[in-house]
Each structure stands twice: as structure tokens, then as C-alpha cells.
Kinemage of the C-alpha trace (Angstrom):
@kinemage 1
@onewidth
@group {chain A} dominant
@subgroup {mainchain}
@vectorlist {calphas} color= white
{ca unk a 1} P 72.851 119.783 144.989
{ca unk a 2} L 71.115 116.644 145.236
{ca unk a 3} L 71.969 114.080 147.915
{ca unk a 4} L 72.897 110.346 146.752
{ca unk a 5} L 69.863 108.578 148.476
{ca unk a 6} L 67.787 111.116 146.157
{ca unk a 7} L 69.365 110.663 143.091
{ca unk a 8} L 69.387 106.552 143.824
{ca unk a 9} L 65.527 107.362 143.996
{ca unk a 10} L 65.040 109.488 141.391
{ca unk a 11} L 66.807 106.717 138.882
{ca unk a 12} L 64.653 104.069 140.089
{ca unk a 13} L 61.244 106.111 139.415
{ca unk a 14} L 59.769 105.055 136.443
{ca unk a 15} L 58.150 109.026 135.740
{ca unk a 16} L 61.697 110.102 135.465
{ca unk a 17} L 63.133 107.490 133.229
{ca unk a 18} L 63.729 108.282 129.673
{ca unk a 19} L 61.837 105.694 127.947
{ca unk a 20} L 60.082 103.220 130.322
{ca unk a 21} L 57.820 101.711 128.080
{ca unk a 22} L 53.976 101.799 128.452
{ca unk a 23} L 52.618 102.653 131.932
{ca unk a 24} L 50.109 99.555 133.270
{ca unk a 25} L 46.921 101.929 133.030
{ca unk a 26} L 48.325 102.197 129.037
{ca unk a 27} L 48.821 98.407 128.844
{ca unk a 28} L 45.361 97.929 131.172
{ca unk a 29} L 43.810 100.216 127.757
{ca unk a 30} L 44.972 97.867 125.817
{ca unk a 31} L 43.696 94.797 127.517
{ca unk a 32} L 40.292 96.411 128.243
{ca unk a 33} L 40.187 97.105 123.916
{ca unk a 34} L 40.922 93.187 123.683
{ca unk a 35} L 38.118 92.393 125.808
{ca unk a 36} L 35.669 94.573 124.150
{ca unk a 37} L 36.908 93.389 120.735
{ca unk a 38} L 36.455 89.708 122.298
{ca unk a 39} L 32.308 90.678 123.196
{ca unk a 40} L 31.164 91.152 119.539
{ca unk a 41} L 32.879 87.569 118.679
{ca unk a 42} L 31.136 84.379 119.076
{ca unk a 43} L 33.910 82.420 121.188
{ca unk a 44} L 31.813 79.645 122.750
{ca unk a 45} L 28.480 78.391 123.543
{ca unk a 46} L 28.340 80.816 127.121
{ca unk a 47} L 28.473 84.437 125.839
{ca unk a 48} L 28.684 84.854 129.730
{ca unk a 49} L 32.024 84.020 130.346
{ca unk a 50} L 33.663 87.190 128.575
{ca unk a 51} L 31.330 88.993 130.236
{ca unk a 52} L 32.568 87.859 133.499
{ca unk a 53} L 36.101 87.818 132.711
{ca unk a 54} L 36.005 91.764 131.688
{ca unk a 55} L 33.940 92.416 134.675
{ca unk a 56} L 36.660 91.155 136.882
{ca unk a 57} L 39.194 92.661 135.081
{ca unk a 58} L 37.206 96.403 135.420
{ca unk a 59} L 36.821 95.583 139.343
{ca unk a 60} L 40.272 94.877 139.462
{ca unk a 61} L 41.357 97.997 137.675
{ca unk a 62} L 38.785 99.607 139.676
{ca unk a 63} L 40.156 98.242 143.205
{ca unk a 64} L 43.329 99.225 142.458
{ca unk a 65} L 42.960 102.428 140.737
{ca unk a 66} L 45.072 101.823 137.551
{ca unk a 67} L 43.410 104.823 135.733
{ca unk a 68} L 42.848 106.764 139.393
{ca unk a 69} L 44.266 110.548 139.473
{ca unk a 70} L 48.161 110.717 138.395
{ca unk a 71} L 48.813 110.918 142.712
{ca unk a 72} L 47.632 107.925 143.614
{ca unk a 73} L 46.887 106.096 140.351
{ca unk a 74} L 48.757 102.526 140.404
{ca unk a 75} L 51.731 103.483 138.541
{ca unk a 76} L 52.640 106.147 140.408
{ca unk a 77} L 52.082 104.064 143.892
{ca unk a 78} L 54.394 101.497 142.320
{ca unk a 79} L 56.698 104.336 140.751
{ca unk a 80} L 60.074 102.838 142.917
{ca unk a 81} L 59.004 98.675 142.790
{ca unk a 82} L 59.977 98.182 139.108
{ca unk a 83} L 60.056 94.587 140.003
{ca unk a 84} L 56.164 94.664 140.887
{ca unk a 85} L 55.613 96.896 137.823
{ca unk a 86} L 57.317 94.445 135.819
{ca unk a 87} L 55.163 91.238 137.308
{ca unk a 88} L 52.155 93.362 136.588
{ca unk a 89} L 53.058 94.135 133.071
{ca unk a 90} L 53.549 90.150 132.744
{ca unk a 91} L 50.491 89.351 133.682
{ca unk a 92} L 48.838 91.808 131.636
{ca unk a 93} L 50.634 90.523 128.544
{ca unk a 94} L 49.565 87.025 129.682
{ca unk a 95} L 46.049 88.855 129.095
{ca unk a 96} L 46.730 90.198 126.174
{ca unk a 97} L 48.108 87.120 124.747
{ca unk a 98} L 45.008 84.856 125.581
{ca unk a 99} L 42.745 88.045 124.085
{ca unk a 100} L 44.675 87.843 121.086
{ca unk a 101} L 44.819 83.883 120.754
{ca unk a 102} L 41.127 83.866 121.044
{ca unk a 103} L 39.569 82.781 117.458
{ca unk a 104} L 35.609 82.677 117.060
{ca unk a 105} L 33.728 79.113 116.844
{ca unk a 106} L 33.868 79.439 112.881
{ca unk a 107} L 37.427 80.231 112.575
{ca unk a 108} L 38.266 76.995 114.695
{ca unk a 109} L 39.868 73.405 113.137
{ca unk a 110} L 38.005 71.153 112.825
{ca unk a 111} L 39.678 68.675 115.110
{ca unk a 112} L 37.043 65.637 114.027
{ca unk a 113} L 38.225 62.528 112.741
{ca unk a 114} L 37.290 60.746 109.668
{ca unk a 115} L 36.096 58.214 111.713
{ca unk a 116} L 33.635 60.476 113.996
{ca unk a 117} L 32.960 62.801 110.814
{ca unk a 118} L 31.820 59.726 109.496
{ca unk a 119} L 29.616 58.438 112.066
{ca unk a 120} L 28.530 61.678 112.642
{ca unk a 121} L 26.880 61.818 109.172
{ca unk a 122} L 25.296 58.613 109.095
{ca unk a 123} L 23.214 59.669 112.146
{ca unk a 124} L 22.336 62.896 110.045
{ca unk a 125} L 21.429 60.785 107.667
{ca unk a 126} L 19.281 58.510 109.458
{ca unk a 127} L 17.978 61.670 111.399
{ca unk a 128} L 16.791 62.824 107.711
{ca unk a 129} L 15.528 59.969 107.100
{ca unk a 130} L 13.194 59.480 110.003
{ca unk a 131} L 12.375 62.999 109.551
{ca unk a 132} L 11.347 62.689 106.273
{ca unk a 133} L 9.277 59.396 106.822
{ca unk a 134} L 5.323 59.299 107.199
{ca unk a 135} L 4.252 60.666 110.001
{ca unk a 136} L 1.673 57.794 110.724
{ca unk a 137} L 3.935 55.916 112.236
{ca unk a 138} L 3.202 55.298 115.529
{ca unk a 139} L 6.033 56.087 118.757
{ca unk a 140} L 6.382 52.823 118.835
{ca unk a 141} L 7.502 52.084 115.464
{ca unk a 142} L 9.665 54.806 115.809
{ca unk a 143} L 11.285 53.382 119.084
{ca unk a 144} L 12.185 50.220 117.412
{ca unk a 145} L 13.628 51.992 114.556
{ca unk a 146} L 15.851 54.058 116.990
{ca unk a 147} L 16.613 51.180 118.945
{ca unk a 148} L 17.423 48.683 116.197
{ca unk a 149} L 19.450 51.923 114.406
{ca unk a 150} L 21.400 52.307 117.329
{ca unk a 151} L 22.017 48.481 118.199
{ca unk a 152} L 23.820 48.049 114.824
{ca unk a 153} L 26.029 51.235 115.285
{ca unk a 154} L 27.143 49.437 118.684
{ca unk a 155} L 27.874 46.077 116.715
{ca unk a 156} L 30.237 48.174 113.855
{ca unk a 157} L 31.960 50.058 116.597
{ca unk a 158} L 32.766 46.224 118.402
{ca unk a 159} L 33.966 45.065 115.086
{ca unk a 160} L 36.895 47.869 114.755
């Protein structure tokens, strides 16, 4: 017959409940599958910074031995703190989430306004244009041009 103390323990052990959802080494899968998926998108102009987000997050895993032998893997070590299972599992999710929420650079709103979309092509447009100009002219010809170009675009944006 089992003593109280043990059976208080035994309820509290997450291998013994019935259903106790994913283990964190099953939610860390998860989150190290988002992360991979996350590589082969463009998200940004530093390809570098997924890199060194997943690296942290395999040194963590590492340093605490989520996927370790079923002894002394992190689950079991945490197998009667269901409160510090639970934070874990949060912040995994918070993970997760951010993976998820991630879009690449294409996929993204443009959040321009008419106003900048519209300055933004009339320096195209004078870009062009220079480009597509002689190429006799001298620097300083060019200089002016630029100068007096940009000189007027400060005068319109004091007007409005």
C-alpha cells in the first residue's frame, strides 16, 4: 500500500498524469522546426540574426539538456515543479508565436505614405534621368544638378 506523501507525489509528476500535454523537449521540436523554417525565408536585411537567435536557442537546449537521456533530460528534472514546467512552456509558446508571426520582406505592408511614395518616385525619376543623360557632362555639372534638384525638394517640403 502506498503511503500519502507518495501518492501526493506521484499525482504531481507529470510522467504519471493521464494527459499532460506536450513535454518541453516536444514543444522545444517544435520551436527548433520554426526556426529552421524561419532560415530559408528572407526576414530582413541581416540573414545573421536568425542565425544567432537559433544558435542560442540550441545552446540553451543544449545547457539544459531538454532532449538529454529520459533520467536526467529537463522534463523529467522538473517532473514535480509543474509551475516551472508551465513558465517554460510559456516562454516557448512566446517563441513559437514570434516564429509564426514572422512574414518575409515581400509579404510585408507597405506602410509608405502617399506622400513619401510620392517623393520617393520623383527621386527615381530624376535618378533615371541623370542616368540616362550624356555622359560628357562633367562632375561638376552634375553637382549643380544634384544640388539645385535637391534645393527645390527642400523648398516644396517648407511649403506643406
Amino acid at each position: 500500500m502506498a503511503l500519502p506523501a507518495q501518492m501526493e507525489l506521484d499525482a504531481m509528476d507529470v510522467f504519471l498524469q493521464d494527459d499532460p500535454g506536450p513535454t518541453i523537449a516536444e514543444h522545444a521540436i517544435q520551436c527548433s522546426k520554426l526556426f529552421k523554417k524561419c532560415m530559408t525565408m528572407e526576414l530582413g536585411p541581416d540573414p545573421t540574426l536568425m542565425d544567432d537567435q537559433l544558435a542560442r536557442f540550441t545552446l540553451w537546449t543544449s545547457n539544459m539538456d531538454v532532449f538529454g537521456p529520459l533520467n536526467v533530460a529537463l522534463d523529467y528534472r522538473l517532473r514535480y515543479s509543474p509551475t516551472v514546467v508551465g513558465i517554460i512552456h510559456q516562454l516557448l509558446d512566446v517563441i513559437s508565436n514570434s516564429l509564426t508571426a514572422l512574414k518575409p520582406i515581400d509579404d510585408q505592408p507597405q506602410s509608405t505614405s502617399r506622400k513619401k511614395r510620392r517623393i520617393l518616385e520623383t527621386s527615381d525619376a530624376e535618378i533615371a534621368r541623370r542616368d540616362d543623360s550624356s555622359e560628357t557632362d562633367s562632375d561638376d555639372d552634375q553637382n549643380v544638378t544634384f544640388a539645385s534638384d535637391f534645393h527645390k525638394r527642400q523648398r516644396v517640403f517648407a511649403q506643406r
